[in-house]
N, CA, C and O atoms as a GROMACS GRO file, in nm:
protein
  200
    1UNK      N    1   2.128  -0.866  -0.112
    1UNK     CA    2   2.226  -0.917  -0.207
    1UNK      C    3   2.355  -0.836  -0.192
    1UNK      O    4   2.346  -0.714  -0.183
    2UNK      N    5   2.457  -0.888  -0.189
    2UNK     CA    6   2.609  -0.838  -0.170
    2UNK      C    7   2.657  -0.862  -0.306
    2UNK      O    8   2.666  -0.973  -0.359
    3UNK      N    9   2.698  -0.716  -0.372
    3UNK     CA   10   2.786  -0.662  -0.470
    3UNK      C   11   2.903  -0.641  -0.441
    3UNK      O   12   2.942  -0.571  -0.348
    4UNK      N   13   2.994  -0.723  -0.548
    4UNK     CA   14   3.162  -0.762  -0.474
    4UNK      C   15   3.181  -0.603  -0.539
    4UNK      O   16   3.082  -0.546  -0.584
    5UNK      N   17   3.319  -0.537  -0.542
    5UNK     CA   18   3.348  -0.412  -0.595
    5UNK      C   19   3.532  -0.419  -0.556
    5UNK      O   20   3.593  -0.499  -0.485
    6UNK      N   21   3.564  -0.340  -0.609
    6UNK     CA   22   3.770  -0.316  -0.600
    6UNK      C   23   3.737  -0.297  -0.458
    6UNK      O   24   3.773  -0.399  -0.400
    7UNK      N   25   3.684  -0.213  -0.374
    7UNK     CA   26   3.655  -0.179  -0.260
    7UNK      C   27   3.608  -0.311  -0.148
    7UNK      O   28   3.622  -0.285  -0.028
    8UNK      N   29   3.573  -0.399  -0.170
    8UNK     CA   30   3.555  -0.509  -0.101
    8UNK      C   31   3.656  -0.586  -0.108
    8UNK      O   32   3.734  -0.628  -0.194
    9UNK      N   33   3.624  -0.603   0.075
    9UNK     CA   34   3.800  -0.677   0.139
    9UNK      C   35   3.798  -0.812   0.103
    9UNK      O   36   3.890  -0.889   0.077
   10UNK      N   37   3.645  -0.834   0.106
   10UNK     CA   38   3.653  -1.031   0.028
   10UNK      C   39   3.653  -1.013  -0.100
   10UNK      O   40   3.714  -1.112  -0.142
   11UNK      N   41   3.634  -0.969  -0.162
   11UNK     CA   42   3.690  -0.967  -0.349
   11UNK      C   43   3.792  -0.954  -0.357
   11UNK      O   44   3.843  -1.020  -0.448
   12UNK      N   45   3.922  -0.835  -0.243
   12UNK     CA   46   4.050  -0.836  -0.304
   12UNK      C   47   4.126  -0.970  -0.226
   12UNK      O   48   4.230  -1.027  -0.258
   13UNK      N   49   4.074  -0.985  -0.163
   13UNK     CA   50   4.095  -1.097  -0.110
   13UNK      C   51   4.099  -1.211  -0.206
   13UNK      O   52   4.194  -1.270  -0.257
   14UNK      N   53   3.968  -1.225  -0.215
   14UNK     CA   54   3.960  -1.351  -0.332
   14UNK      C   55   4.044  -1.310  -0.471
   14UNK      O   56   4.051  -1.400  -0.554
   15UNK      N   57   4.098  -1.202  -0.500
   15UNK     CA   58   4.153  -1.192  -0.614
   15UNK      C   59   4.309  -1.175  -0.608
   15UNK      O   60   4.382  -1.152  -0.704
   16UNK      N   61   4.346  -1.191  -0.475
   16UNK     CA   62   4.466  -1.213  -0.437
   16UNK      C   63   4.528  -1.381  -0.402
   16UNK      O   64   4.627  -1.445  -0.440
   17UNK      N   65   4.440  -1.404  -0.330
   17UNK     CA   66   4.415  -1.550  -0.326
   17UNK      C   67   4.411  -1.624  -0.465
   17UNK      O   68   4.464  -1.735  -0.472
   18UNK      N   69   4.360  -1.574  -0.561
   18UNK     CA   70   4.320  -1.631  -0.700
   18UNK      C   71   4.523  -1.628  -0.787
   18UNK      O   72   4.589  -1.712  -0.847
   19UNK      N   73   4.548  -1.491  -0.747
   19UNK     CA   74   4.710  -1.480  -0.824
   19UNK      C   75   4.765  -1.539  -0.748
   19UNK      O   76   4.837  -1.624  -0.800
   20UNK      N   77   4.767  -1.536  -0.633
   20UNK     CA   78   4.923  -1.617  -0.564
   20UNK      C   79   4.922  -1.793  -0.590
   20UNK      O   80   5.015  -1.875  -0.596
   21UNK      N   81   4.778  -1.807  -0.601
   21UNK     CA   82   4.783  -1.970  -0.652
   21UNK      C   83   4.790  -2.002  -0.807
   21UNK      O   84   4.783  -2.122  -0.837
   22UNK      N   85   4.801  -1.929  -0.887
   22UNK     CA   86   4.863  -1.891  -1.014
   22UNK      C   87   4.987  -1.864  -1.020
   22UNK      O   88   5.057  -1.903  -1.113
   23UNK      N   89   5.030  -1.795  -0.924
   23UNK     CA   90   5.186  -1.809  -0.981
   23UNK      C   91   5.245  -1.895  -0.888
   23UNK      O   92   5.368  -1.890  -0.888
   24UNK      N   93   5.187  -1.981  -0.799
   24UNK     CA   94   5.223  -2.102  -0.718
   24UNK      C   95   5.248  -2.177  -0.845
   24UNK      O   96   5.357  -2.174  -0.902
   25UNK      N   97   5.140  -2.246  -0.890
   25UNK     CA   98   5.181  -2.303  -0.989
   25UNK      C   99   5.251  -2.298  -1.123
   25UNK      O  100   5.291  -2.400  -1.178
   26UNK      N  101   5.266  -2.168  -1.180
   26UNK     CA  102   5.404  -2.174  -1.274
   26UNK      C  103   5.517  -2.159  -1.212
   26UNK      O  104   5.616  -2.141  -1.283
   27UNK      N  105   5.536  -2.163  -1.041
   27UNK     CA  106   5.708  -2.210  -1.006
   27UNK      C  107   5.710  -2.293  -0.986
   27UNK      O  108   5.825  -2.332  -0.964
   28UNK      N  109   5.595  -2.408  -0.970
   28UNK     CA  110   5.562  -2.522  -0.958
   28UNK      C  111   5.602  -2.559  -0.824
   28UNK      O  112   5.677  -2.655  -0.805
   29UNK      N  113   5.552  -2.482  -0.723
   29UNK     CA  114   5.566  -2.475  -0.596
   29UNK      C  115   5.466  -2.575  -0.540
   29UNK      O  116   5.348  -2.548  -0.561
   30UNK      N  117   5.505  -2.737  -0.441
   30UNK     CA  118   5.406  -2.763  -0.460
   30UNK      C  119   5.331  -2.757  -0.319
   30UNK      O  120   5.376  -2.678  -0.236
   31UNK      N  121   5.206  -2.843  -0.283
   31UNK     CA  122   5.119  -2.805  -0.162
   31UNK      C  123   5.230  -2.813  -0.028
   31UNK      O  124   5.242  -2.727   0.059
   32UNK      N  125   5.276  -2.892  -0.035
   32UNK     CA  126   5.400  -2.964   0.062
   32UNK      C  127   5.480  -2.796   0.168
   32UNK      O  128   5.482  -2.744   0.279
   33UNK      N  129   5.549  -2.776  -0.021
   33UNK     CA  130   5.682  -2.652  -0.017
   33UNK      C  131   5.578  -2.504   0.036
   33UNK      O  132   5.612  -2.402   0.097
   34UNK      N  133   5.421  -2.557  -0.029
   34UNK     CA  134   5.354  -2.414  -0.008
   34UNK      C  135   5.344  -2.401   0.196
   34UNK      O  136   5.353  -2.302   0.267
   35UNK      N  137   5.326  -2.537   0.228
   35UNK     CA  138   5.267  -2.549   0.360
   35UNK      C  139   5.411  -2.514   0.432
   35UNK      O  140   5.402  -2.426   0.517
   36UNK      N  141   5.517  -2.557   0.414
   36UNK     CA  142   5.642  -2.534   0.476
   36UNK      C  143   5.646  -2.387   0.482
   36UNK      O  144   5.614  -2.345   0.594
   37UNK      N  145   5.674  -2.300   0.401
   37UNK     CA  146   5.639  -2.164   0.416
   37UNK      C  147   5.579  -2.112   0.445
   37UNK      O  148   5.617  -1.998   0.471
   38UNK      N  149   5.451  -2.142   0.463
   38UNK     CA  150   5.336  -2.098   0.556
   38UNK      C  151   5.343  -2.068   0.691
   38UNK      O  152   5.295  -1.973   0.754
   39UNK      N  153   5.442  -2.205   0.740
   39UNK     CA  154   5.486  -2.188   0.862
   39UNK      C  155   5.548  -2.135   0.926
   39UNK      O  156   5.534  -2.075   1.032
   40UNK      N  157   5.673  -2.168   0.821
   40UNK     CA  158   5.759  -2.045   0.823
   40UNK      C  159   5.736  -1.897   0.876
   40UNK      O  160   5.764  -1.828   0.974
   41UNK      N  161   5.652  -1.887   0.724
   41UNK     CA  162   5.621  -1.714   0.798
   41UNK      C  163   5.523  -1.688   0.932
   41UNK      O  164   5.541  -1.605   1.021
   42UNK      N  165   5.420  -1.782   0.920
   42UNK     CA  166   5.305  -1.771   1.031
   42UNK      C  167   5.428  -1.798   1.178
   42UNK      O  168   5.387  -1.757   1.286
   43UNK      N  169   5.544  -1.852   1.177
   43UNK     CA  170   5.600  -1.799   1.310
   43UNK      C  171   5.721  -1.716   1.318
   43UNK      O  172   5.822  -1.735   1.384
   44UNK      N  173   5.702  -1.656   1.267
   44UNK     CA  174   5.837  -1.511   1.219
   44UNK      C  175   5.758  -1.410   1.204
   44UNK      O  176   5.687  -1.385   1.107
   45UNK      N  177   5.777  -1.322   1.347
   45UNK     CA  178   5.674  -1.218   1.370
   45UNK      C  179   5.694  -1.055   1.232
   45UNK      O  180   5.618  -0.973   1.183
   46UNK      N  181   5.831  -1.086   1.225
   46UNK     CA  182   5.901  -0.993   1.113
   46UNK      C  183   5.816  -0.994   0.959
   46UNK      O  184   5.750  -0.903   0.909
   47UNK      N  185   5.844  -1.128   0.909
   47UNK     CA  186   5.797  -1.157   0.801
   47UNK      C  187   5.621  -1.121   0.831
   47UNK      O  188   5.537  -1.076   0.753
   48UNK      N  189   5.612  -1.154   0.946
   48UNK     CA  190   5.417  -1.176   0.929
   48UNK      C  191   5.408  -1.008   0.936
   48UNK      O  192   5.294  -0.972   0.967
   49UNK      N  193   5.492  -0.909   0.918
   49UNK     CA  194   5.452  -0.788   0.919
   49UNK      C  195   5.448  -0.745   0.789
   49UNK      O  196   5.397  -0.636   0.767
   50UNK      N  197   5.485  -0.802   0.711
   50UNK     CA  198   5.514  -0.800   0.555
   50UNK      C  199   5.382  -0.734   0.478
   50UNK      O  200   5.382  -0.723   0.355
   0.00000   0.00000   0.00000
């Protein structure tokens, strides 16, 4: 059995994943504007160092 903990990279993961799609939606950013930026950064070697 796997115990998630602050120390586990898939819990902060999942709990990072969990806020950024929370505050996606109170700027009311939507899947579209989210995917455009995605791209964005996924080909801008600068930003992807972020």
């Amino acid at each position: 059995t796997r115990f998630f903990n602050e120390n586990d990279p898939l819990s902060s993961f999942q709990s990072k994943e969990k806020l950024m799609s929370e505050l996606r939606k109170e700027l009311r950013v939507s899947d579209v504007e989210h995917r455009e930026s995605l791209a964005i950064v996924d080909s801008d070697d600068l930003l992807r160092l972020i």
